[in-house]
DOMARPA-151695 format. One record per residue (C-alpha): residue number from 1; residue in three letters; x, y, z. Coordinates in steps of 0.2 Angstrom, whole numbers. Example, Ala and Ser with C-alpha at 12.3 -4.5 7.8 and 13.67 -1.06 7.14 Angstrom:
// DOMARPA-151695
REC   i  aa    px    py    pz
REC   1 ALA    62   -22    39
REC   2 SER    68    -5    36
***
This chain:
// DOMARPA-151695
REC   i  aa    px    py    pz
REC   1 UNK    82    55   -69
REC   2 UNK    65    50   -69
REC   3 UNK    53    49   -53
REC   4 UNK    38    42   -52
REC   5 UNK    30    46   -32
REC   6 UNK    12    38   -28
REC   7 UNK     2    39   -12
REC   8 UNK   -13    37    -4
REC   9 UNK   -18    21   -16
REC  10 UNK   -32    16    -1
REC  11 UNK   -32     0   -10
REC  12 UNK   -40     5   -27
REC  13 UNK   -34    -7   -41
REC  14 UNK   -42     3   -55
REC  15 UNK   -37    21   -51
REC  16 UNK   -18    12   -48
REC  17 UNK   -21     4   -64
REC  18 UNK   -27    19   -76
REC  19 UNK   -11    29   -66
REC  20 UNK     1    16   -70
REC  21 UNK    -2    15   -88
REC  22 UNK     1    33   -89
REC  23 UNK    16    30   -80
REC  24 UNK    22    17   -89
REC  25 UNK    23    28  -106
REC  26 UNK    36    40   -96
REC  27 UNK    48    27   -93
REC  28 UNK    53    32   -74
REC  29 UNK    69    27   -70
REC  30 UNK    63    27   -51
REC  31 UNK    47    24   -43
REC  32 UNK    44    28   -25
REC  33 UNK    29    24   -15
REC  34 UNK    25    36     2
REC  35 UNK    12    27     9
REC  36 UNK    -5    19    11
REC  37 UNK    -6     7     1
REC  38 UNK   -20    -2    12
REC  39 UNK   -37     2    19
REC  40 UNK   -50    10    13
REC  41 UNK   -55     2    -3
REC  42 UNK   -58   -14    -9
REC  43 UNK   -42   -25   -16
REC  44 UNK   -27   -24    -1
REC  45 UNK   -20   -37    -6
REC  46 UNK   -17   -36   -26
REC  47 UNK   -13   -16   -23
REC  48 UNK     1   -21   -11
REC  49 UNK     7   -37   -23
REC  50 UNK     8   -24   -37
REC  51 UNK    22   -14   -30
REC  52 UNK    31   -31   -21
REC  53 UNK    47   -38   -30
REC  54 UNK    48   -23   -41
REC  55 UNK    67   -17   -41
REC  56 UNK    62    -2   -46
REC  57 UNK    52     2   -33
REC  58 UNK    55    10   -15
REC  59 UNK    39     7    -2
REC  60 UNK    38    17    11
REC  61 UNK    24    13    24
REC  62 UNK     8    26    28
REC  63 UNK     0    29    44
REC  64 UNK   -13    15    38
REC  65 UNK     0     2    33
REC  66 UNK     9     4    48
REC  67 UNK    -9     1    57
REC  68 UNK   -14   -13    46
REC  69 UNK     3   -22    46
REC  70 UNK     9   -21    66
REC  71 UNK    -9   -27    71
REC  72 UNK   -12   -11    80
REC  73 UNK   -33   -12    79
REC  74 UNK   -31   -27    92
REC  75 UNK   -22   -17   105
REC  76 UNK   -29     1   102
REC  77 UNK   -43    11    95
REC  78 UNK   -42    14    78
REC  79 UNK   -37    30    70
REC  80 UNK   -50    41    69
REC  81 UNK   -68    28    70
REC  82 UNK   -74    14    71
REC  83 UNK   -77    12    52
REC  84 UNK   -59    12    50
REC  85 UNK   -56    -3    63
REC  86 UNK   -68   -14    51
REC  87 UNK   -59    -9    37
REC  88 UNK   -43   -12    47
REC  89 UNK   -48   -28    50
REC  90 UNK   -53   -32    32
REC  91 UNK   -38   -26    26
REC  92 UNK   -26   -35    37
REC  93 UNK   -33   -53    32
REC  94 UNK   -27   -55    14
REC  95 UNK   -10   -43    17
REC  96 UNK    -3   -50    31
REC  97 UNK     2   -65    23
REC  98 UNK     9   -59     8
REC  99 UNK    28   -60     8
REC 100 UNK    40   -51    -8
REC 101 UNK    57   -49   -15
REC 102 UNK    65   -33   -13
REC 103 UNK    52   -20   -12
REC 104 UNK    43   -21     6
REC 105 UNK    33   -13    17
REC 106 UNK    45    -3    29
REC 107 UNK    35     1    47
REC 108 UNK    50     8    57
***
């Protein structure tokens, strides 16, 4: 059996996409995702779409998903400084609402 792990996308759509279509050549029969997905980069949102729905696909949420998806920046600091609460924030806006199939963000 085949599996493919990612982490640690930070919400970079091109370095997902150039890794994907490497991926997508070995045919994994499993594709397991172990966290952050969010923050950091520019495209939250279309990073966290790519992986929703997929039935071949296991998410497991990061320190930063967790952060961004349980709304922590309005009831603590943010983890590490205060560059990551912007970010926190940006992310948040576009992600929260997006709603999937199967695969989803797990934050227990």
């Amino acid at each position: 059996m085949k599996i493919c792990l990612y982490s640690d996308i930070h919400a970079q759509l091109a370095p997902l996409d150039a890794i994907q279509e490497a991926v997508d050549k070995e045919n994994p029969d499993r594709v397991v995702v172990v966290g952050d997905l969010v923050m950091l980069g520019p495209e939250p949102a279309e990073v966290v779409e790519r992986f929703m729905g997929r039935r071949d696909v296991d998410v497991l949420a990061g320190n930063l998903d967790w952060w961004v998806s349980k709304r922590k920046d309005e009831t603590d600091p943010p983890p590490r400084t205060s560059t990551m609460s912007g970010s926190t924030k940006w992310s948040k806006r576009p992600v929260i609402g997006l709603s999937g199939n199967r695969s989803t963000i797990s934050t227990d």
